[in-house]
KOLTOR-589838 format. One record per residue: residue in three letters; y, x, z of N, C-alpha, C, CB in turn. Coordinates in pm, whole numbers, plus 50000, padded with zeros to 5 digits. Glycine has a CB too. Layout:
N
+---------+---------+--------+-------+----------+---------+-------+---------+--------+-------+----------+---------+-------+
: residuo : n_north : n_east :  n_up : ca_north : ca_east : ca_up : c_north : c_east :  c_up : cb_north : cb_east : cb_up :
+---------+---------+--------+-------+----------+---------+-------+---------+--------+-------+----------+---------+-------+
:     Ala :       Y :      X :     Z :        Y :       X :     Z :       Y :      X :     Z :        Y :       X :     Z :
...
+---------+---------+--------+-------+----------+---------+-------+---------+--------+-------+----------+---------+-------+
END
This chain:
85
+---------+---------+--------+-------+----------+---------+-------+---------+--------+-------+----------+---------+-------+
: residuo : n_north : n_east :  n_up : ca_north : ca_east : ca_up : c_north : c_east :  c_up : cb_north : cb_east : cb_up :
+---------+---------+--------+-------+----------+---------+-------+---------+--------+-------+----------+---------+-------+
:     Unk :   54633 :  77116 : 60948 :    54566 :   77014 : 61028 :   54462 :  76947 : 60940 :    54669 :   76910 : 61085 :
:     Unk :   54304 :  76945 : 61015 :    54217 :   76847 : 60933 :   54271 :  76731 : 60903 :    54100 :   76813 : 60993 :
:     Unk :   54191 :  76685 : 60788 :    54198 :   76509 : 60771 :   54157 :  76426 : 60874 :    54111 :   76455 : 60661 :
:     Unk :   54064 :  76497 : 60999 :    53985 :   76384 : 61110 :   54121 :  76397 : 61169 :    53820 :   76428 : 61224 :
:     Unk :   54166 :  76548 : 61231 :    54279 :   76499 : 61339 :   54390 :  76433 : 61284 :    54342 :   76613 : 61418 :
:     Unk :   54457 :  76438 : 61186 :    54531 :   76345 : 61102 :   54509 :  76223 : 61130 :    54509 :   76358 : 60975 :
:     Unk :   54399 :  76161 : 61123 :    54350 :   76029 : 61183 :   54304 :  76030 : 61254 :    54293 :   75957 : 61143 :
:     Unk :   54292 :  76103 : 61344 :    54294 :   76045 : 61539 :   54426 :  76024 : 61576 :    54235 :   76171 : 61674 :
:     Unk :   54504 :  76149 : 61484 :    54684 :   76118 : 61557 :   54723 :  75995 : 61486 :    54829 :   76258 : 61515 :
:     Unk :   54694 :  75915 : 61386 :    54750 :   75814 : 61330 :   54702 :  75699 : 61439 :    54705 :   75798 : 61173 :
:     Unk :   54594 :  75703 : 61450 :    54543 :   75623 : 61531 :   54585 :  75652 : 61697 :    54401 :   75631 : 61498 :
:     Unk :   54587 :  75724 : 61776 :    54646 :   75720 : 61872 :   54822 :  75699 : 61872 :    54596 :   75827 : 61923 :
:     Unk :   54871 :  75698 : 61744 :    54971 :   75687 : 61721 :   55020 :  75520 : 61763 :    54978 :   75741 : 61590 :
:     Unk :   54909 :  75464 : 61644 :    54945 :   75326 : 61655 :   54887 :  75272 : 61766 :    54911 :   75251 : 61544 :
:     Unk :   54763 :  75316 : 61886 :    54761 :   75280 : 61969 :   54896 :  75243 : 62088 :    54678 :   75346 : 61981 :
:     Unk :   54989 :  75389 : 62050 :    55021 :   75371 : 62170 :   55156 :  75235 : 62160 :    55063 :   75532 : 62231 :
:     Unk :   55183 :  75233 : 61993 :    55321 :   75109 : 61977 :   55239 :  74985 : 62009 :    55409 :   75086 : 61791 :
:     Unk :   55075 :  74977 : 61984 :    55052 :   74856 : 61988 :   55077 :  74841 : 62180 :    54891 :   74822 : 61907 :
:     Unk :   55017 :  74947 : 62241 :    55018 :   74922 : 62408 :   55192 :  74913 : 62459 :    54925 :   75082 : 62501 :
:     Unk :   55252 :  74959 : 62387 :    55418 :   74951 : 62420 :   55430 :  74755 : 62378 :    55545 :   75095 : 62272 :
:     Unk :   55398 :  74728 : 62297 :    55440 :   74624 : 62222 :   55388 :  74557 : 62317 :    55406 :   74600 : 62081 :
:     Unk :   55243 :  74517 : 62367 :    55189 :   74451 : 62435 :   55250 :  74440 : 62569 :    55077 :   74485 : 62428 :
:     Unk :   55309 :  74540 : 62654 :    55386 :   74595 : 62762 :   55490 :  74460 : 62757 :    55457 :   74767 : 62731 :
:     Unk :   55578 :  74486 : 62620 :    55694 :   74443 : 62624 :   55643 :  74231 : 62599 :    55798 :   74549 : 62484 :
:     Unk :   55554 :  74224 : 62510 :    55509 :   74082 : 62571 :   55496 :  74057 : 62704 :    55390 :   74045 : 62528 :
:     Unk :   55442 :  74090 : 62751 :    55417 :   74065 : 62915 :   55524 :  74070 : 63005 :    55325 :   74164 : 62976 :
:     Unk :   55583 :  74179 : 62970 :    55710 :   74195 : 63056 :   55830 :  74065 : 62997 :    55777 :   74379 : 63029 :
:     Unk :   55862 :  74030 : 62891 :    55909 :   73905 : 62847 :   55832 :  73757 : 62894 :    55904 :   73921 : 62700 :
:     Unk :   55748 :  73739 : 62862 :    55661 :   73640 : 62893 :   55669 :  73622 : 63072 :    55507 :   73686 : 62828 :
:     Unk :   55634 :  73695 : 63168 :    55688 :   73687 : 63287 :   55834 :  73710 : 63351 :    55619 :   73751 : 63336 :
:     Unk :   55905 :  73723 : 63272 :    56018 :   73687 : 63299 :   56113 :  73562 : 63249 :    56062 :   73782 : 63279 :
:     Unk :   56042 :  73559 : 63136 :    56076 :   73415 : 63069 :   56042 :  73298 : 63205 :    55954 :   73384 : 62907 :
:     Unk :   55889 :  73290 : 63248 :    55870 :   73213 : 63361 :   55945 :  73225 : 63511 :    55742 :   73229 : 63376 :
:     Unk :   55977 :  73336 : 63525 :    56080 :   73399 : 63665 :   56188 :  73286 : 63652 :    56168 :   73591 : 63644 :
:     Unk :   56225 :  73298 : 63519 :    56353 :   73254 : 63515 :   56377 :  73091 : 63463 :    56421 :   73355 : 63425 :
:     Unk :   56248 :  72988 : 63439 :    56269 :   72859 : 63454 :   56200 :  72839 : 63572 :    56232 :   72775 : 63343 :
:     Unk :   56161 :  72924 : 63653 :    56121 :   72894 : 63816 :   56287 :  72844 : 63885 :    56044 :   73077 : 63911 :
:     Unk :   56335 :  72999 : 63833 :    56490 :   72993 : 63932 :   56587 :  72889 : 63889 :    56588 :   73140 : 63921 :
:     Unk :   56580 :  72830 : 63751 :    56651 :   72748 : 63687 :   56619 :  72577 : 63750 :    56615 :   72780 : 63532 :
:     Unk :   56486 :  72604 : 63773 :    56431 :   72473 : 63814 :   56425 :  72451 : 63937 :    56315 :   72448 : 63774 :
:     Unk :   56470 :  72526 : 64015 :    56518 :   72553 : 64168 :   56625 :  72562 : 64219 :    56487 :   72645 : 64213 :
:     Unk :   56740 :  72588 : 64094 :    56883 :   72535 : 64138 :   56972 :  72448 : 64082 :    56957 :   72622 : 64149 :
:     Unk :   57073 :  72396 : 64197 :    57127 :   72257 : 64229 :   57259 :  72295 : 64100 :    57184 :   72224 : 64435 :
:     Unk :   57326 :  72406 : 64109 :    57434 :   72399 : 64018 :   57425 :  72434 : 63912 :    57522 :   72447 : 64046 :
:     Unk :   57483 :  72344 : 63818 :    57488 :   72295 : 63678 :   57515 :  72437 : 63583 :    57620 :   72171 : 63661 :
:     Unk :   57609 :  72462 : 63626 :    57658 :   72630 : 63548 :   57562 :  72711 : 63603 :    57829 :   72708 : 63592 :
:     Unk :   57531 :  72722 : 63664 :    57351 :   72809 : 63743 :   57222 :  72785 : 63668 :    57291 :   72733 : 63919 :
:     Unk :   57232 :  72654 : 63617 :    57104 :   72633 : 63530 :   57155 :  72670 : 63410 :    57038 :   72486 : 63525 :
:     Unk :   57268 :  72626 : 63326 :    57289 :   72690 : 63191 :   57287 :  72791 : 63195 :    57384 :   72672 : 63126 :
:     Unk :   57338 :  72923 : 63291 :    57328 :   73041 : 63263 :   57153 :  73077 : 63278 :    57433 :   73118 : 63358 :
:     Unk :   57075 :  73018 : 63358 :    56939 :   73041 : 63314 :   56898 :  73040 : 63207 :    56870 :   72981 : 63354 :
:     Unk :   56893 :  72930 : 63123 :    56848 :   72861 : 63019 :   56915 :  72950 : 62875 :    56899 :   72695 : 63042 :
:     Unk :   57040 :  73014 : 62926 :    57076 :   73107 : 62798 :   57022 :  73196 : 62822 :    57206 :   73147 : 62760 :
:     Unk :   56986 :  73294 : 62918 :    56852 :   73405 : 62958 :   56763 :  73411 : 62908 :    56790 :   73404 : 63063 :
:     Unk :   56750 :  73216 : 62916 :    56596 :   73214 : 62878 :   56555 :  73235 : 62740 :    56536 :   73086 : 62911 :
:     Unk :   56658 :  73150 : 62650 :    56676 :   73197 : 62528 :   56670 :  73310 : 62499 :    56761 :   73170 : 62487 :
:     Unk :   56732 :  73383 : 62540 :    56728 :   73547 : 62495 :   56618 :  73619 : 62506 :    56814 :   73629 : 62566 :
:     Unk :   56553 :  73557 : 62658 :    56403 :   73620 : 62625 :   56319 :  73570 : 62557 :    56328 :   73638 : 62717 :
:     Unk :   56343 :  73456 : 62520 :    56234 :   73362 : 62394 :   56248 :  73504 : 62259 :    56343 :   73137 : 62312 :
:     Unk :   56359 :  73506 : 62244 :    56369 :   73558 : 62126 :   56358 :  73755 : 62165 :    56528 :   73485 : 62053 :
:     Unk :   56374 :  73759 : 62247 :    56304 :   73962 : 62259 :   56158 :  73886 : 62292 :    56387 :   74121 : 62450 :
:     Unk :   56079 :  73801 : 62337 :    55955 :   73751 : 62307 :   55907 :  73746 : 62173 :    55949 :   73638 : 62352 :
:     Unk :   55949 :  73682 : 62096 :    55916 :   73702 : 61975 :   55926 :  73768 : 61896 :    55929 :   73657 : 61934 :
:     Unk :   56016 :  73880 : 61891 :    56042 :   74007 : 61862 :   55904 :  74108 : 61908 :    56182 :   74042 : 61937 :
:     Unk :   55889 :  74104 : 62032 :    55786 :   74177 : 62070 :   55615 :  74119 : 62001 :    55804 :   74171 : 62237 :
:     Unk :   55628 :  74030 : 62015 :    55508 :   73994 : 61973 :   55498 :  74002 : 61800 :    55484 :   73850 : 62036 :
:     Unk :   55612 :  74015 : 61719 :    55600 :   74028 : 61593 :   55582 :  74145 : 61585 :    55689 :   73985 : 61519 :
:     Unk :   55618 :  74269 : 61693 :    55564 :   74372 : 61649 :   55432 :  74441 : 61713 :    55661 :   74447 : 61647 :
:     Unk :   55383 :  74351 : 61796 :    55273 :   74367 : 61833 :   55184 :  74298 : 61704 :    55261 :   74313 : 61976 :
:     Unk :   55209 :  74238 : 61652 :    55098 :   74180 : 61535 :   55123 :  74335 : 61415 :    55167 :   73968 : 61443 :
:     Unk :   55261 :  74383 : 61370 :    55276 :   74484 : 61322 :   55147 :  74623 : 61357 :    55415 :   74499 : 61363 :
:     Unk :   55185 :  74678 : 61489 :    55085 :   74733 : 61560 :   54955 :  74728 : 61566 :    55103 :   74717 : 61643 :
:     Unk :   54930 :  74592 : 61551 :    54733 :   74577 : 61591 :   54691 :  74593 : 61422 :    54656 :   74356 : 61682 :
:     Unk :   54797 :  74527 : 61360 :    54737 :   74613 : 61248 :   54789 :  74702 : 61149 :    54683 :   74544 : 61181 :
:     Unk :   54871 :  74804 : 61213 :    54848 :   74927 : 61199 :   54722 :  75035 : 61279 :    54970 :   74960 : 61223 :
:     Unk :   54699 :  74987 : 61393 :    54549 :   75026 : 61419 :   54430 :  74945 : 61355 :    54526 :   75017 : 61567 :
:     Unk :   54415 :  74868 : 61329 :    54320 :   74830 : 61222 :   54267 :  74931 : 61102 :    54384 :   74721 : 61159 :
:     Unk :   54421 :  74945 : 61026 :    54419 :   75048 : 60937 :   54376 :  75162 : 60928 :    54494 :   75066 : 60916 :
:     Unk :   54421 :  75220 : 61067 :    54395 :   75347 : 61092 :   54239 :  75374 : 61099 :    54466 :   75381 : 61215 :
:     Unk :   54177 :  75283 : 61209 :    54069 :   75283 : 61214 :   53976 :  75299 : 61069 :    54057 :   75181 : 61286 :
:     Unk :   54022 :  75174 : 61010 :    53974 :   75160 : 60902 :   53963 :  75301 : 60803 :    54049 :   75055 : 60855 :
:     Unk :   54058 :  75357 : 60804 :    54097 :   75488 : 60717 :   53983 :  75593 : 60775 :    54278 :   75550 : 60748 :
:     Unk :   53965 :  75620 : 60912 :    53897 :   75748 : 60986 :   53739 :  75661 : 60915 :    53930 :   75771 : 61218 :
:     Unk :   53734 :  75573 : 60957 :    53555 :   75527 : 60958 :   53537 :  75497 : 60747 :    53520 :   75298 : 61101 :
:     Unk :   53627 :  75504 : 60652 :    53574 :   75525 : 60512 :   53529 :  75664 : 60488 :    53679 :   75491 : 60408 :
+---------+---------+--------+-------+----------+---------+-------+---------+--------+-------+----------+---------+-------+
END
């Protein structure tokens, strides 16, 4: 294998964790909100704590995702960087 396709596959490589990563923000991030909609819409007490521990959990696969979306954007940085020296 050339050195160019080597770095197109590195680079489509890290494209595709950064577009997974980004996926998985979004998909956290709107569900994080789903779920202090439903929390903030119901009357029973054990109904809202079990939201609010959800919610937690997606705070934190939120930030998970987004730490590896910062991982990702720059591992395509790199890549880029590597094909265009």
């Amino acid at each position: 294998m050339t050195e160019i396709n080597k770095d197109v596959t590195a680079i489509n490589e890290a494209l595709d964790r950064f577009s997974k990563a980004s996926e998985s923000v979004g998909y956290a991030s709107g569900s994080i909100d789903e779920l202090i909609s439903e929390r903030d819409r119901t009357k029973n007490p054990d109904d809202k704590e079990e939201f609010s521990s959800q919610i937690e959990k997606m705070d934190y696969e939120l930030e998970r995702s987004r730490n590896e979306q910062i991982r990702a954007r720059e591992d395509v940085q790199k890549a880029f960087e590597h094909y265009y020296s």
